[in-house]
C-alpha positions as a Markdown table, in Angstrom:
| # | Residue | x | y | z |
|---|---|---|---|---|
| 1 | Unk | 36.2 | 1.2 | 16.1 |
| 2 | Unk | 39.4 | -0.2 | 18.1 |
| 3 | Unk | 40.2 | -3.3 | 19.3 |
| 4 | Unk | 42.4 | -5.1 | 21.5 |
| 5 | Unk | 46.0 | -6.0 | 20.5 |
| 6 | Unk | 45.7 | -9.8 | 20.4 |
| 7 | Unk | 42.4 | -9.7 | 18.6 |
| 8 | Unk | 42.8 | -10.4 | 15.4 |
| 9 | Unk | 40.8 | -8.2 | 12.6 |
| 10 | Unk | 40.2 | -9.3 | 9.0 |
| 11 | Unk | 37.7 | -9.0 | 6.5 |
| 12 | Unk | 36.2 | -11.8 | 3.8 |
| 13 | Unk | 38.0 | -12.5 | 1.1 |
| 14 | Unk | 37.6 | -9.7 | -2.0 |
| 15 | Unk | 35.8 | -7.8 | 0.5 |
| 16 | Unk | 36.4 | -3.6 | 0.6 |
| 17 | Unk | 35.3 | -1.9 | 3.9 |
| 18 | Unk | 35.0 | 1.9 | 5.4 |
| 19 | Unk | 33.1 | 4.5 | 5.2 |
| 20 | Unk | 33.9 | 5.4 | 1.5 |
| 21 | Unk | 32.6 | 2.4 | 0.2 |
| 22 | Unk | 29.6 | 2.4 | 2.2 |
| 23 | Unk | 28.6 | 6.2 | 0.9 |
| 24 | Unk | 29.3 | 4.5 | -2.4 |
| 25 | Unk | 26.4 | 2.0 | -1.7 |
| 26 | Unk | 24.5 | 4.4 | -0.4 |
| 27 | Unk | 24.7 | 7.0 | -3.7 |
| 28 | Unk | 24.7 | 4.2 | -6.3 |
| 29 | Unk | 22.5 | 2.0 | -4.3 |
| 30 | Unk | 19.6 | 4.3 | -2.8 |
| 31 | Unk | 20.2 | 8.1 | -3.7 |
| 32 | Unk | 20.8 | 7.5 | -7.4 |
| 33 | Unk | 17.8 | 5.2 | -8.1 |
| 34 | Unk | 15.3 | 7.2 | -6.0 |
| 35 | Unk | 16.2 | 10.6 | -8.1 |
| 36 | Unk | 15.8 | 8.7 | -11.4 |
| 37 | Unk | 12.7 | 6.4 | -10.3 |
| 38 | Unk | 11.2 | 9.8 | -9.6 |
| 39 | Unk | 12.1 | 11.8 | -12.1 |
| 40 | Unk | 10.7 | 9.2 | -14.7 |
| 41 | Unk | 7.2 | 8.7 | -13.0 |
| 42 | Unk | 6.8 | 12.3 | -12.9 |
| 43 | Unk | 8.0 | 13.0 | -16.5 |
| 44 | Unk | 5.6 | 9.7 | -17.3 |
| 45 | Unk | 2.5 | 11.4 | -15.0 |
| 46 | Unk | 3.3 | 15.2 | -16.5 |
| 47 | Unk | 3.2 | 13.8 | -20.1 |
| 48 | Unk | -0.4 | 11.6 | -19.7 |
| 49 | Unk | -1.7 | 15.3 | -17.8 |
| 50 | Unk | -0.7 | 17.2 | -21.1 |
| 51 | Unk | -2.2 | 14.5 | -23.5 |
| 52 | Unk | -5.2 | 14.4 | -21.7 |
| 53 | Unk | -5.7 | 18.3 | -21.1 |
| 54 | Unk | -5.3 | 18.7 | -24.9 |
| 55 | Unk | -7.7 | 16.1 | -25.8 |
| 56 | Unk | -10.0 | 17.8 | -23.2 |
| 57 | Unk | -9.6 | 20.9 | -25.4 |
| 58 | Unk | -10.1 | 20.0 | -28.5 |
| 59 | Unk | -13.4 | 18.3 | -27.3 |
| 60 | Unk | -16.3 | 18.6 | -29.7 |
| 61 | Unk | -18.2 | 20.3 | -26.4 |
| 62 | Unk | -15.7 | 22.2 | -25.8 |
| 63 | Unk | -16.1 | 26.2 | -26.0 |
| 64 | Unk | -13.9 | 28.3 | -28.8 |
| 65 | Unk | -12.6 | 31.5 | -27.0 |
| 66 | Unk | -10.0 | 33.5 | -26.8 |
| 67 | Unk | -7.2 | 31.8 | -24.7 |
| 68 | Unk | -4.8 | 28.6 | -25.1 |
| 69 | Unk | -6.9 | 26.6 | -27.6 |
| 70 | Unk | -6.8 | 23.3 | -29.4 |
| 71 | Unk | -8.4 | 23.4 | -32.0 |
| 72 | Unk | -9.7 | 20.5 | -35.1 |
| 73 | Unk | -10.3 | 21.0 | -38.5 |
| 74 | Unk | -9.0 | 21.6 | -42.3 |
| 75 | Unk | -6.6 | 23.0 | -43.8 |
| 76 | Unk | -7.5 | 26.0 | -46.3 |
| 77 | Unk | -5.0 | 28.4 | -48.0 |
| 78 | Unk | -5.1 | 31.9 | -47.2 |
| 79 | Unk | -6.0 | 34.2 | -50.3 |
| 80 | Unk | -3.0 | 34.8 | -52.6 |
| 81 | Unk | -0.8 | 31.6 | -50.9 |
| 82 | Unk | 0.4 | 28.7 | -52.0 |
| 83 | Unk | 1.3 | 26.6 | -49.3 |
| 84 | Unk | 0.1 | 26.4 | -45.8 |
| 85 | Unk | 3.3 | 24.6 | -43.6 |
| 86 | Unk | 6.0 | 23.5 | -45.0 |
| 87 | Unk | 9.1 | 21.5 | -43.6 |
| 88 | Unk | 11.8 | 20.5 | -45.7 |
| 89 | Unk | 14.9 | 18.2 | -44.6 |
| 90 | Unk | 17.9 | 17.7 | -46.6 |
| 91 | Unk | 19.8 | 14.4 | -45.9 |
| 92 | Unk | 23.3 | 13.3 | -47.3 |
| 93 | Unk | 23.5 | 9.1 | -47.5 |
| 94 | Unk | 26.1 | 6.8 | -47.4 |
| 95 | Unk | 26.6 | 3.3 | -46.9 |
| 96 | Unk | 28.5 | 0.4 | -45.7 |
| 97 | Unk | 29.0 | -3.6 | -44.7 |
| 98 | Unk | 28.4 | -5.4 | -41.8 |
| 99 | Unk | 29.4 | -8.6 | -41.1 |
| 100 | Unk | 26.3 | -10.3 | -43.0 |
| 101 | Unk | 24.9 | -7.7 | -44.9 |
| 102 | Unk | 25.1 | -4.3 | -46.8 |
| 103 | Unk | 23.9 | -1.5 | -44.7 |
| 104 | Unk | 22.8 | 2.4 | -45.8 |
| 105 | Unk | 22.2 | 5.6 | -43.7 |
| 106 | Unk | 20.5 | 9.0 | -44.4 |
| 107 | Unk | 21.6 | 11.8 | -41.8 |
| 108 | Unk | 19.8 | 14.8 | -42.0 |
| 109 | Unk | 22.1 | 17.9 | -43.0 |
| 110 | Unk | 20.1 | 21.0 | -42.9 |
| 111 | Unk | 16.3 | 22.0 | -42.1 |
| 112 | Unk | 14.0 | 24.9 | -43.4 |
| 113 | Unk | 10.2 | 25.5 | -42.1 |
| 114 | Unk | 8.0 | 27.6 | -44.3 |
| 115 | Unk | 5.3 | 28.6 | -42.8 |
| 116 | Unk | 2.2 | 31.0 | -43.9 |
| 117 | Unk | -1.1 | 31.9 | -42.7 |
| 118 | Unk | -4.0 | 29.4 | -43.3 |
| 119 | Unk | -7.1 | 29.0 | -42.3 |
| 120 | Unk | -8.7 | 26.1 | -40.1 |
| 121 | Unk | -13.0 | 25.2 | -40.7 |
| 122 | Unk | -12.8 | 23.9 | -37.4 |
| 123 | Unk | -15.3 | 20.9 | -36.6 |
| 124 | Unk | -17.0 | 22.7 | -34.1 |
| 125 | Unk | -18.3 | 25.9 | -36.8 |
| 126 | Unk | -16.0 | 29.0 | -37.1 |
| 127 | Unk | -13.6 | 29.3 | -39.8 |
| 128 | Unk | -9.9 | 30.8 | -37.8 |
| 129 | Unk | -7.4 | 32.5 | -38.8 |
| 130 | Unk | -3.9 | 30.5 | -38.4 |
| 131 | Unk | -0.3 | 32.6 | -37.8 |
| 132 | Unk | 1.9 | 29.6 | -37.8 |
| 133 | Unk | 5.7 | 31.3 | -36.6 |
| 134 | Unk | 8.3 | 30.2 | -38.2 |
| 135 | Unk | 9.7 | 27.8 | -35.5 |
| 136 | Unk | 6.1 | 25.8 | -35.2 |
| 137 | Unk | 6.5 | 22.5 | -34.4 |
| 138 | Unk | 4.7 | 20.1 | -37.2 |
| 139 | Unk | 3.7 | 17.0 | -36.6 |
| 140 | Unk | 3.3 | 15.0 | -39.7 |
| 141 | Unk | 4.4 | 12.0 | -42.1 |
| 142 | Unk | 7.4 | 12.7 | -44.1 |
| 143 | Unk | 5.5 | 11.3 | -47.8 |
| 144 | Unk | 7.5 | 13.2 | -50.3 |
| 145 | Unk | 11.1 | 12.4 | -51.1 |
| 146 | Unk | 13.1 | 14.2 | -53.9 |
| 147 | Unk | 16.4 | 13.1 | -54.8 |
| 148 | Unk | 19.7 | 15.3 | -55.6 |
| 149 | Unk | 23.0 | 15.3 | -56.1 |
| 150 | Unk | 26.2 | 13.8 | -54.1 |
| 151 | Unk | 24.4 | 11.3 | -52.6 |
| 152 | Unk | 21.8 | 14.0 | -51.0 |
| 153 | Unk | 17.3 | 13.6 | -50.9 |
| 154 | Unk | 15.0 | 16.2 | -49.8 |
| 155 | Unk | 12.2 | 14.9 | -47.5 |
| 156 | Unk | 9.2 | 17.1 | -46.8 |
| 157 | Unk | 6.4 | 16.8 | -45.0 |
| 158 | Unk | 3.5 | 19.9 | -45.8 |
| 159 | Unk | 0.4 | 20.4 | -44.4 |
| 160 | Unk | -2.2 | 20.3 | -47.3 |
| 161 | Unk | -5.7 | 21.8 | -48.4 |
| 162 | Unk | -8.0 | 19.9 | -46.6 |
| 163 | Unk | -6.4 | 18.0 | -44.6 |
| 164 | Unk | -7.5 | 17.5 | -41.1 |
| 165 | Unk | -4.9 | 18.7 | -38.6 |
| 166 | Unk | -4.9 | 19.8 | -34.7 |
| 167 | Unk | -3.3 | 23.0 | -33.9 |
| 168 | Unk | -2.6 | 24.2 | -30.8 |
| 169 | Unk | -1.2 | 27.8 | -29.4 |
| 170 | Unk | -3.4 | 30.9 | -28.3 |
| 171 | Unk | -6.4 | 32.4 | -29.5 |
| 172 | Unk | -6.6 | 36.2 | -29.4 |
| 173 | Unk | -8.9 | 38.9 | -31.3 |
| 174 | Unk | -7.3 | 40.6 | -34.1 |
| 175 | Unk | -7.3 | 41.5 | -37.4 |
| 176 | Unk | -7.9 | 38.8 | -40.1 |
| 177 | Unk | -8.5 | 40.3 | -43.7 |
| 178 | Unk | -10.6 | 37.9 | -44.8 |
| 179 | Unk | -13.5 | 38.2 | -42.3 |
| 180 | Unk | -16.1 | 40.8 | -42.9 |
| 181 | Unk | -16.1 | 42.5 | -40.1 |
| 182 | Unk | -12.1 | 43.1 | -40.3 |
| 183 | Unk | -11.0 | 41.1 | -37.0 |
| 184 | Unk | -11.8 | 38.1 | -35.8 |
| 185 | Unk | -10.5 | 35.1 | -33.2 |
| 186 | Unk | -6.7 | 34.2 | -34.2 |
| 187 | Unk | -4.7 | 31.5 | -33.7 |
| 188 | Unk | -1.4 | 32.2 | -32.3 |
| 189 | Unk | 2.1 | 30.8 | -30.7 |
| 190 | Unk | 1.2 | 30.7 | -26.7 |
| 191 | Unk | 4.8 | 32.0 | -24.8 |
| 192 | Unk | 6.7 | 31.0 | -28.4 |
| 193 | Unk | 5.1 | 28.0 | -29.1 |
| 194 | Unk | 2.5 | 26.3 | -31.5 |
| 195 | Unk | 1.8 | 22.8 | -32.5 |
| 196 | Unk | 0.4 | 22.0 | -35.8 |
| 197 | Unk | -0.7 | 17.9 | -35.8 |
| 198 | Unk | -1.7 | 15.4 | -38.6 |
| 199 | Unk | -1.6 | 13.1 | -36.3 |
| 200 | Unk | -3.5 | 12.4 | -33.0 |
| 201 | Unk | -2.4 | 14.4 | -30.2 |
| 202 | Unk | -1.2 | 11.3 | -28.5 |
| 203 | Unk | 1.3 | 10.9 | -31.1 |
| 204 | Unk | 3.6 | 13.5 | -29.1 |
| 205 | Unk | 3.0 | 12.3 | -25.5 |
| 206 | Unk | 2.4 | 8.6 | -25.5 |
| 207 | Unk | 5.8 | 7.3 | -26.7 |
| 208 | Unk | 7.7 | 9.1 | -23.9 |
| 209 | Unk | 5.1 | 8.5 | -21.3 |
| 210 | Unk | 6.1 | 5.1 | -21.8 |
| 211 | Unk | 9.3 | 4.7 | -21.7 |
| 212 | Unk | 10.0 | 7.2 | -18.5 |
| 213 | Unk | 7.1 | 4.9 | -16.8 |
| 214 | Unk | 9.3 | 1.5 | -18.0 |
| 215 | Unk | 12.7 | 3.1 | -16.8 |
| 216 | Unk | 10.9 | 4.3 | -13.7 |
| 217 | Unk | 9.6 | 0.8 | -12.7 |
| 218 | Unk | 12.9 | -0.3 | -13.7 |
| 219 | Unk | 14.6 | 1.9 | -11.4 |
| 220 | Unk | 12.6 | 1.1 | -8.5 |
| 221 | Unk | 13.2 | -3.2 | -8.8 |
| 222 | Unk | 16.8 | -2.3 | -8.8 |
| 223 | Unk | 16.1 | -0.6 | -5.5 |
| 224 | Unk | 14.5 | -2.6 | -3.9 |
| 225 | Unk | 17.2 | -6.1 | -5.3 |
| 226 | Unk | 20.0 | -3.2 | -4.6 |
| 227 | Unk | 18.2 | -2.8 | -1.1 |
| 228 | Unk | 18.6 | -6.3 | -0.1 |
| 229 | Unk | 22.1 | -6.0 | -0.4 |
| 230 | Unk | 23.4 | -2.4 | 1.1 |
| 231 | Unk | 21.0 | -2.1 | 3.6 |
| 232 | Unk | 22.8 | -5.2 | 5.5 |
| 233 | Unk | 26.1 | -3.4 | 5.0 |
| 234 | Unk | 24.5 | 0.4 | 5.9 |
| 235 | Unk | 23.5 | -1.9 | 9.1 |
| 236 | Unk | 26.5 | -3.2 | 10.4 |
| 237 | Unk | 27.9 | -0.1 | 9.9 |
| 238 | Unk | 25.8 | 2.3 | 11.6 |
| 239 | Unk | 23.7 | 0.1 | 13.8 |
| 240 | Unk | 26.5 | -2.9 | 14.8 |
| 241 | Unk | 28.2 | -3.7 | 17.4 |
| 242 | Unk | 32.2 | -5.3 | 18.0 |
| 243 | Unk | 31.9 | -8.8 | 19.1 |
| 244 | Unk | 34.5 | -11.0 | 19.5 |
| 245 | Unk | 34.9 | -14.9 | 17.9 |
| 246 | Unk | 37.1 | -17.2 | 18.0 |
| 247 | Unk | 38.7 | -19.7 | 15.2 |
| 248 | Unk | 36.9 | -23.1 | 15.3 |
| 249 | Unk | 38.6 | -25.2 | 12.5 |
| 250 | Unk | 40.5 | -24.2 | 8.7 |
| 251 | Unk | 39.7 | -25.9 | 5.2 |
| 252 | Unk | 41.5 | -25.8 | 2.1 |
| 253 | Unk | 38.6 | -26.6 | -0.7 |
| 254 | Unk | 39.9 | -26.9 | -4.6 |
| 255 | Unk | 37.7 | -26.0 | -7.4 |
| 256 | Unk | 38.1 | -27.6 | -10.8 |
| 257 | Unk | 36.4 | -26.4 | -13.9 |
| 258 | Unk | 36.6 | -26.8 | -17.7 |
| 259 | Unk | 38.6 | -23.9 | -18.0 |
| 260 | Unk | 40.7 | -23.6 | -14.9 |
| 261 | Unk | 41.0 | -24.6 | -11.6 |
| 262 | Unk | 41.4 | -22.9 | -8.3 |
| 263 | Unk | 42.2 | -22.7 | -4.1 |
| 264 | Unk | 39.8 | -21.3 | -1.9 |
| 265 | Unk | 40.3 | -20.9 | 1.8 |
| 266 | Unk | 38.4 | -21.2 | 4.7 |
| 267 | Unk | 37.7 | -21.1 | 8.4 |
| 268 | Unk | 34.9 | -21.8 | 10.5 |
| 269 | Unk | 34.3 | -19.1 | 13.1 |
| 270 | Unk | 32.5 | -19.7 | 16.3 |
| 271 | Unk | 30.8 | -16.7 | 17.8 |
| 272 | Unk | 30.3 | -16.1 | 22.0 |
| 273 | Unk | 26.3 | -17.1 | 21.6 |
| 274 | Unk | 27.0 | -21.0 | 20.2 |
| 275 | Unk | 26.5 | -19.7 | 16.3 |
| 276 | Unk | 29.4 | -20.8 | 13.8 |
| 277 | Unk | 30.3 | -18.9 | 10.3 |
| 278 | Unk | 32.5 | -20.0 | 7.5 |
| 279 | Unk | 34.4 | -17.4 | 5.7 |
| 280 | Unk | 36.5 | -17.5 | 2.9 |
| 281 | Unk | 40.6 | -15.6 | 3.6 |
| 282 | Unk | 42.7 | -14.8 | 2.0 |
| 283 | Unk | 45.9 | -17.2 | 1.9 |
| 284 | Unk | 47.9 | -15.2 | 3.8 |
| 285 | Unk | 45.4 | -14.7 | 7.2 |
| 286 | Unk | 44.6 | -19.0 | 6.9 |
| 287 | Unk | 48.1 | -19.3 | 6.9 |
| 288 | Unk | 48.8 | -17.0 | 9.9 |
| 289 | Unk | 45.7 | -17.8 | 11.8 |
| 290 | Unk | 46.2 | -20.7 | 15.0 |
| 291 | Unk | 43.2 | -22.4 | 15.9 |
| 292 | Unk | 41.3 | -20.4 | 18.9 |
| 293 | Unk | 42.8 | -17.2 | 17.8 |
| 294 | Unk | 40.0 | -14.5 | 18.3 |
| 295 | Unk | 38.4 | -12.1 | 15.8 |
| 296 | Unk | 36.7 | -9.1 | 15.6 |
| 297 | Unk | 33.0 | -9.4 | 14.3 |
| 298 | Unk | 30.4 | -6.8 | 13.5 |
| 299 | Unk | 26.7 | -8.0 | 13.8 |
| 300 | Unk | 23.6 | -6.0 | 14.5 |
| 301 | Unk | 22.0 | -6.6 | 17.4 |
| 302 | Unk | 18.4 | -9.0 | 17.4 |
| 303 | Unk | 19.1 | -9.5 | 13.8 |
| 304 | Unk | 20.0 | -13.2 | 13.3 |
| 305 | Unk | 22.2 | -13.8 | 10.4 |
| 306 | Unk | 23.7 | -10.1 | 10.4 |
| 307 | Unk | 27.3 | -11.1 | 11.9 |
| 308 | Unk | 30.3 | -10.6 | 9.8 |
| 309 | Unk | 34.1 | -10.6 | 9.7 |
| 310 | Unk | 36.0 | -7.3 | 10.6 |
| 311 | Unk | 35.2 | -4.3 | 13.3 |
| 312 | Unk | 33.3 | -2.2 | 10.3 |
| 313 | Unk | 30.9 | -3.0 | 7.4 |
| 314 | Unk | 32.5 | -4.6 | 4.0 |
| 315 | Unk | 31.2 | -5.6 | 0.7 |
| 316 | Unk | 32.8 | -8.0 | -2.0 |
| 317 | Unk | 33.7 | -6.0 | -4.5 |
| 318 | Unk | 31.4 | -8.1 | -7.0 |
| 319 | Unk | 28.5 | -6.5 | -5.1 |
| 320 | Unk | 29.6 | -3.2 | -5.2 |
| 321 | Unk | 30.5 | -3.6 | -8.7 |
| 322 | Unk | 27.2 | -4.6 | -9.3 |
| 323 | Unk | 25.6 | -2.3 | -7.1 |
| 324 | Unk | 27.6 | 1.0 | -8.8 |
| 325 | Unk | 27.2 | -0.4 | -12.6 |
| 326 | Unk | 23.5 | -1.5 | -12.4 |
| 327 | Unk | 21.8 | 2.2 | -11.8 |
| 328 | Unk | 24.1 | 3.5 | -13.9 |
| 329 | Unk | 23.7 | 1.3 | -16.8 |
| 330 | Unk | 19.8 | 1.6 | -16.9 |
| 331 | Unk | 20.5 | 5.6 | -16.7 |
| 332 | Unk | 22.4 | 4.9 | -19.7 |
| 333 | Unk | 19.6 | 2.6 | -21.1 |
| 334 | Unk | 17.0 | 5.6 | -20.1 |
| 335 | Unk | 18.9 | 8.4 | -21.9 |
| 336 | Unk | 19.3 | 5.9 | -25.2 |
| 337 | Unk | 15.8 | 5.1 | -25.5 |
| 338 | Unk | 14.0 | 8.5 | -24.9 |
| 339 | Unk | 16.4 | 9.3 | -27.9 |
| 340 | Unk | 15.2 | 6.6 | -29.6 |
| 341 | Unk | 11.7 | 7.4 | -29.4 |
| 342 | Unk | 12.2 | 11.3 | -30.4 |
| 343 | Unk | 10.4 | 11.8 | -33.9 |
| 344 | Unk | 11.7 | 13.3 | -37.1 |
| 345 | Unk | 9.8 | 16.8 | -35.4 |
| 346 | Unk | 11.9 | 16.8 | -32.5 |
| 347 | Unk | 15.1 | 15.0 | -33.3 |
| 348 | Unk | 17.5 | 14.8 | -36.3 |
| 349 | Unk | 15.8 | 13.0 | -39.2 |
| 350 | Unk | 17.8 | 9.9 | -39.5 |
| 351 | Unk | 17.2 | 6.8 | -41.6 |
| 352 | Unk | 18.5 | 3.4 | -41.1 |
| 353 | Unk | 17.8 | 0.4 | -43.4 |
| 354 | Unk | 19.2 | -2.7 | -44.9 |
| 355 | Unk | 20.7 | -3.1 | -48.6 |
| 356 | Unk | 22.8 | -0.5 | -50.8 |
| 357 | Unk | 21.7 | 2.9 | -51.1 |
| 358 | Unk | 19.2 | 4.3 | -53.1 |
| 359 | Unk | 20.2 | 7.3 | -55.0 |
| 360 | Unk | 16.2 | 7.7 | -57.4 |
| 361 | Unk | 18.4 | 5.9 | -60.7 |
């Protein structure tokens, strides 16, 4: 984008310009929130699908048959066990002071599942065999805490006779030495996995439904308050065209504050059509400029208002600052609260609370 010799070009005070800087808004300020706006409403629209196809099998109309299954009912022991599911998490505590307060923290240490067959007297008739593997994921309330020694607690959560509980994995016909006929339908992991739930079977899929459908509509009011200021930049630059101005009149404006105080610069730009700018420079380019001197200008054509300083698109580097930090800060935000929202079945078991630690004495 040349320009004559004795036209002067010059950008905005704290302005950056080029092509770098406008893929940078471009990334940061469209590519970057599109991909995560995206990604979150179809994590949000994928978890409400599962939640609802589970509900939808575990339906009181719903048929029992061999195949993935949800199925509702109570817990019995098989004959000659003890326990049904077990999950047992050990967790080492410490504490410490904050500014106003004592604080104390458990962090879990180590984790061990025990799980057996069962049997479920599901609401809808049979009685089914359960073959929990030993990786099932349990969903449950962690009620029992036992203390030990070094500053260590045991916390377990077990699935107990009747107790109502959903469990979720594959049915298949096989043996099962308990019914009369030696086989019947059996619950089983489907491709590895089974679910075994006290709780409702929203209790896995609504919390991070929610927050990828928050951080999604996030996302997408940054891009459209990001839009407004790139797309005027992405214009020039793409779409403008070199005009040519000419200095009208210089100002020298001082700004006082509490704090500190300040010299801004300033010149009034008149443009070939009768419009007139004022742009803040640098000290150096109001020093060197004469009155009349001509500038290169970039504006898009039929858009009033798009005109600016230089023969390329710039951006104060405030904006980009903002435009760059923004996305990735609610990323950051995204990433920290889908942690947050993980349960004890899915996450380290980690206890936070206020006071000194309790050690059972």
């Amino acid at each position: 984008m040349g320009v004559p010799m004795d036209i002067v070009v010059m950008f905005p005070s704290g302005n950056l310009s080029g092509f770098p800087i406008v893929a940078i808004l471009f990334a940061f300020g469209t590519a970057l929130p599109v991909g995560v706006a995206t990604y979150c409403m179809l994590q949000a629209m994928w978890l409400r699908w599962a939640g609802h196809q589970a509900e939808a099998l575990a339906a009181e109309d719903a048929e029992i048959k061999e195949g993935p299954a949800v199925l509702c009912g109570r817990v019995r022991l098989a004959h000659g066990e003890r326990i049904a599911v077990r999950v047992e998490v050990t967790q080492r505590g410490f504490q410490y002071r904050t500014k106003d307060a004592n604080r104390h923290q458990w962090d879990e240490i180590d984790r061990l599942t025990t799980a057996r067959p069962f049997y479920l007297e599901d609401t809808r008739g049979p009685r089914i065999r359960v073959e929990p593997p030993a990786d099932v994921l349990v969903i449950d309330r962690m009620d029992q805490i036992q203390h030990g020694p070094d500053k260590t607690r045991l916390r377990t959560a077990e699935l107990t006779p009747g107790e109502p509980i959903y469990a979720v994995g594959r049915l298949v016909r096989d043996d099962d030495p308990e019914s009369a006929s030696g086989q019947s339908l059996v619950l089983r992991a489907d491709n590895g996995e089974m679910m075994l739930s006290s709780e409702p079977l929203s209790a896995r899929f609504d919390p991070p439904a929610l927050v990828n459908a928050l951080f999604g509509m996030m996302m997408l009011f940054f891009l459209l308050l990001g839009s407004a200021l790139t797309l005027p930049v992405q214009g020039r630059y793409f779409l403008g065209q070199d005009e040519i101005a000419s200095v009208q009149s210089k100002r020298v404006r001082h700004v006082r504050s509490r704090r500190n105080s300040h010299t801004e610069y300033w010149v009034k730009i008149g443009m070939l059509g009768g419009d007139t700018a004022e742009y803040e420079v640098s000290r150096g380019w109001y020093d060197s400029l004469p009155q009349g001197q001509t500038v290169a200008m970039r504006s898009v054509m039929g858009i009033p208002g798009s005109a600016e300083l230089g023969n390329t698109a710039s951006v104060h580097w405030i904006v980009l600052l903002l435009i760059v930090g923004s996305p990735l800060g609610i990323t950051g935000m995204y990433v920290a609260g889908v942690r947050r929202v993980r349960p004890w079945w899915e996450a380290k078991l980690v206890d936070i609370g206020s006071g000194s630690l309790d050690l059972g004495y």
